[in-house]
N, C-alpha and C positions, 0 to 999 in steps of 0.2 A: 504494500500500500504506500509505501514512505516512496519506496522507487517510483511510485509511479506519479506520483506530487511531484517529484523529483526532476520527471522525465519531462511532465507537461509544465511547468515551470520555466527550466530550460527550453524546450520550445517556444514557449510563449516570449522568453527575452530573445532569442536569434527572429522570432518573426517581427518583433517589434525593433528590433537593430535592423532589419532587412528594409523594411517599412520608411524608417527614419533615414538611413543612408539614401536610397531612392529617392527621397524628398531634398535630402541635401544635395544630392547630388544634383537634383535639377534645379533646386534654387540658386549653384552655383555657378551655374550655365550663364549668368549674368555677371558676373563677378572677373572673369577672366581677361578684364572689364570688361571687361566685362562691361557696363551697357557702352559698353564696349568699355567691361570691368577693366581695373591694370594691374591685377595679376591675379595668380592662382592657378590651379592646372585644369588644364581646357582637353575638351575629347573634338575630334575629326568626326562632322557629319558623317550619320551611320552607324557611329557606334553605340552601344546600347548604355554607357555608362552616366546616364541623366542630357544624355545631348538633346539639343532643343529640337532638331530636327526630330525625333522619335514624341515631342511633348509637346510640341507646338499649335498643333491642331485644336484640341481641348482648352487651350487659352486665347487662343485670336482675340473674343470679342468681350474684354475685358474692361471693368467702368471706371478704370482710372490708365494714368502711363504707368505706375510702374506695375500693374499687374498683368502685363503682355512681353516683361521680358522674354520669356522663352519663346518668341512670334520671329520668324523669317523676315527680313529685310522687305520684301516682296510684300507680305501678308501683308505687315503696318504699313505698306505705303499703297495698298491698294483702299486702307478704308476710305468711306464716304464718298465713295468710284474715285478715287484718285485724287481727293483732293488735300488729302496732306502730302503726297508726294510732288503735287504743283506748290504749294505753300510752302514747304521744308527747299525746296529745288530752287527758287525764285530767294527765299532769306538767303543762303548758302552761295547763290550768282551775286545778289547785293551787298554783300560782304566779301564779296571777291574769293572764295574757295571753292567757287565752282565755275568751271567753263559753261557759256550761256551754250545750252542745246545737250549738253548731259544729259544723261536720260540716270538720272537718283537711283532706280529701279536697278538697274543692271550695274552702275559702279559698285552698288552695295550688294547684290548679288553673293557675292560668295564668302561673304562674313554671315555667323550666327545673328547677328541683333545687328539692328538697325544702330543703336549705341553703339558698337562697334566702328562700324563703317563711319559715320559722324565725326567722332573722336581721332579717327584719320585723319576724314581729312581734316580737321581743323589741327592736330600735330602737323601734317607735312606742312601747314603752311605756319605754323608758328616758328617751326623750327629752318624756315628760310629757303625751303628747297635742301637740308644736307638730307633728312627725312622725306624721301617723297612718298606719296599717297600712293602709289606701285609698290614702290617696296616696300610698303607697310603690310600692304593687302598680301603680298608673295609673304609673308613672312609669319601674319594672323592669320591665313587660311590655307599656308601649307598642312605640311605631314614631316613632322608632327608641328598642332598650330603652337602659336608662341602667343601670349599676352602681348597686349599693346607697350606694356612697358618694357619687356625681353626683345619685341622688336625695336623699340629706340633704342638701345643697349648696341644692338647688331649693327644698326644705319649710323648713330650721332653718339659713339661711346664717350663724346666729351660730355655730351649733356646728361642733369641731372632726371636719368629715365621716369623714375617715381614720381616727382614734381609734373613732368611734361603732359607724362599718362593722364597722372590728375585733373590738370589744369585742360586737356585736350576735351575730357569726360564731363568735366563740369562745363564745358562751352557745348559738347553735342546736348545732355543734356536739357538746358537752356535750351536751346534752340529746337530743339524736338517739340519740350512743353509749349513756348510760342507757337511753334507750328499748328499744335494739335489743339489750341485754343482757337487759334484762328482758323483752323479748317472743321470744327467743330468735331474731331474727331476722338475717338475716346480710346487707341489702340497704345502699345505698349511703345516703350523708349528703348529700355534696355536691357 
């Protein structure tokens, strides 16, 4: 009888550690900056270890930003048909970090979170072009991907990565929330 208290007890804490990693692990999907987190360890879409791509689906249509971090680049800028990605696209050309006729959708394409891609490009241009917005993207969405801030490390090893990361992620951001106030859209950041 003691065994078998014993036994379903221990089960009961490995299904609730199962439970709980699961859950961290997909809350950390944002974090790698992550929204477009800067730093932490990041999985390559596909893999099953809380990558957003496998969770993303079930969160799209979330009633604030930050409850659609784990949303595709794509997904968040398709809400409202497209109009926070005309609104986020246009702030981002008027601040000069985007070439007029980019198409947002596809630049940001092959990063996790829209926070990711954002926080590019606002690092490649803070940091003058030694960072560009290419090799950031080669470097956050290879194999294996790297945080936004182990990519400045790789491109601008004079600069201080942690600070850039930060200062990149609080301008995406900003500018996300702006966007999604003004496009009245209610989808995730980061």
């Amino acid at each position: 009888m003691i065994k078998r208290s014993i036994v379903t007890a221990l089960s009961l804490v490995v299904i609730l550690w199962l439970a709980g990693t699961s859950g961290w692990a997909q809350g950390k999907s944002g974090s790698h900056p992550g929204p477009g987190g800067t730093g932490g360890a990041s999985t390559p879409r596909g893999s099953s270890a809380g990558n957003s791509a496998s969770s993303n689906s079930s969160s799209t249509h979330g009633s604030n930003s930050s409850s659609s971090s784990n949303s595709l680049p794509g997904e968040v800028l398709s809400h409202n048909n497209g109009k926070l990605n005309t609104t986020l696209s246009a702030k981002l050309q008027s601040q000069g970090l985007l070439p007029a006729g980019t198409d947002l959708k596809t630049a940001c394409a092959p990063f996790r979170t829209l926070g990711q891609c954002i926080a590019a490009i606002h690092v490649g241009h803070n940091l003058g072009g030694t960072c560009s917005f290419t090799s950031l993207t080669t470097a956050m969405t290879g194999t294996p991907p790297e945080s936004l801030g182990k990519a400045i490390q790789g491109c601008a090893p004079h600069a201080s990565a942690k600070a850039e990361a930060k200062k990149g992620t609080k301008q995406a951001n900003a500018d996300i929330k702006d966007s999604e106030s003004e496009s009245g859209s209610s989808g995730k950041s980061s």
